[in-house]
C-alpha positions in Angstrom: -43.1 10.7 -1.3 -46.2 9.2 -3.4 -48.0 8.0 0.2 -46.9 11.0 1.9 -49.0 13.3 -1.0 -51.9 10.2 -0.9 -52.0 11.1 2.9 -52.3 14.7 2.3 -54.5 14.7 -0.4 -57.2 12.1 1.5 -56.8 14.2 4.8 -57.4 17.6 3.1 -60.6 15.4 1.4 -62.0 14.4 4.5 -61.3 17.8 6.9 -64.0 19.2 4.0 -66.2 16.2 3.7 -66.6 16.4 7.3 -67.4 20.2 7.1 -69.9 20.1 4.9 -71.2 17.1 6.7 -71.4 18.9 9.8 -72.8 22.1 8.0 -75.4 20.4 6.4 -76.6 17.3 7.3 -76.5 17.2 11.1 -80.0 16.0 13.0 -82.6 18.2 14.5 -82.2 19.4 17.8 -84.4 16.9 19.8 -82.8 13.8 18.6 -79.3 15.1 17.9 -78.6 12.0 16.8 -76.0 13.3 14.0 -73.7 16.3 14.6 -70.7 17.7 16.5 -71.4 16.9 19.8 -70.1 18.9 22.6 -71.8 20.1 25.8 -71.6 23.7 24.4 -73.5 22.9 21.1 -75.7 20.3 22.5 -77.1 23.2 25.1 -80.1 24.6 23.0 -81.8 24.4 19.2 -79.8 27.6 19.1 -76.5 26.7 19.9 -77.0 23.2 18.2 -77.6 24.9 15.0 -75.1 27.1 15.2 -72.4 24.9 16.6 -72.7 22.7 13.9 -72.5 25.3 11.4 -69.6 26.8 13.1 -67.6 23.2 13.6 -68.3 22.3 10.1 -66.9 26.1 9.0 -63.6 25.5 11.6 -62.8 22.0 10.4 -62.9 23.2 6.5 -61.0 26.0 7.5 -58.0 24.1 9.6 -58.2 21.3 6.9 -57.3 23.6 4.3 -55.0 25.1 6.5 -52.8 22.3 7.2 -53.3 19.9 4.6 -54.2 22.5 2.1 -51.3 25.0 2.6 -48.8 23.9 5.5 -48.1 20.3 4.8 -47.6 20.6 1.1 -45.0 23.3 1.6 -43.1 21.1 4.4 -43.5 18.6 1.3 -41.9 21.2 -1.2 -38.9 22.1 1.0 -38.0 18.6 3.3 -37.4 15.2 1.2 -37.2 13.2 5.1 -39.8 10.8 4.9 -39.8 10.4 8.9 -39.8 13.5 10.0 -43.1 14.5 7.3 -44.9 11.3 9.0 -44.0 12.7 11.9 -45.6 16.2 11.2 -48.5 14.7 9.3 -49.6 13.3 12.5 -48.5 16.0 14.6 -51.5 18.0 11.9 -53.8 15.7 12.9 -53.7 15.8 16.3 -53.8 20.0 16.3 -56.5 19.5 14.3 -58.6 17.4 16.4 -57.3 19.4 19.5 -57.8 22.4 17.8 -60.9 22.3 16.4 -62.7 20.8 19.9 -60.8 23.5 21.5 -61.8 26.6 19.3 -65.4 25.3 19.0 -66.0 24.6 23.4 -64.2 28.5 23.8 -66.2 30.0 21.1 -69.3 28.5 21.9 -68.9 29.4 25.6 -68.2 33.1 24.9 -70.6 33.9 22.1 -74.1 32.0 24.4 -72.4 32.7 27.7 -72.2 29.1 29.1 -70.2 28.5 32.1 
């Protein structure tokens, strides 16, 4: 079980490492050379500031979620080591999914951009 909880413990690390990465230390708007880059949030200053701020907000959030909360209590109550790789990878591929996805429908509903 040790890797299984090194896993966990280096995924949750990184989900908030990336962000407060991408809440505070993403580029200015003419170069964007640093950030979350989506069509959505690379529209305007406007939405790039605020799409990084919200991406940095979602990808803390879902990190804690699932590697804070949901994966540790899968830990707790299953002893398969296959089936908790299995749905360690399965969390990171919901969170990649899901935080692109939240981020591109957000963005487009709160600036309007079709």
């Amino acid at each position: 079980m040790g890797p299984l909880i090194i896993a966990d413990v280096t995924l949750l690390a990184f989900c908030i490492f990336i962000g407060i990465f991408l809440r505070s230390f993403h580029s200015d708007y003419p170069e964007m050379e640093v950030g979350f880059h989506l069509w959505e949030v690379c529209y305007s200053k406007k939405t790039w500031e605020y799409g990084n701020k919200f991406a940095g907000n979602i990808a803390i959030l879902l990190g804690i979620l699932f590697f804070g909360i949901v994966f540790p209590l899968f830990l707790y109550f299953f002893e398969n080591r296959t089936y908790l790789s299995i749905l360690i990878t399965i969390l990171v591929l919901l969170f990649i999914l899901l935080l692109f996805g939240i981020v591109k429908l957000w963005m487009r509903k709160k600036f309007n951009l079709k």
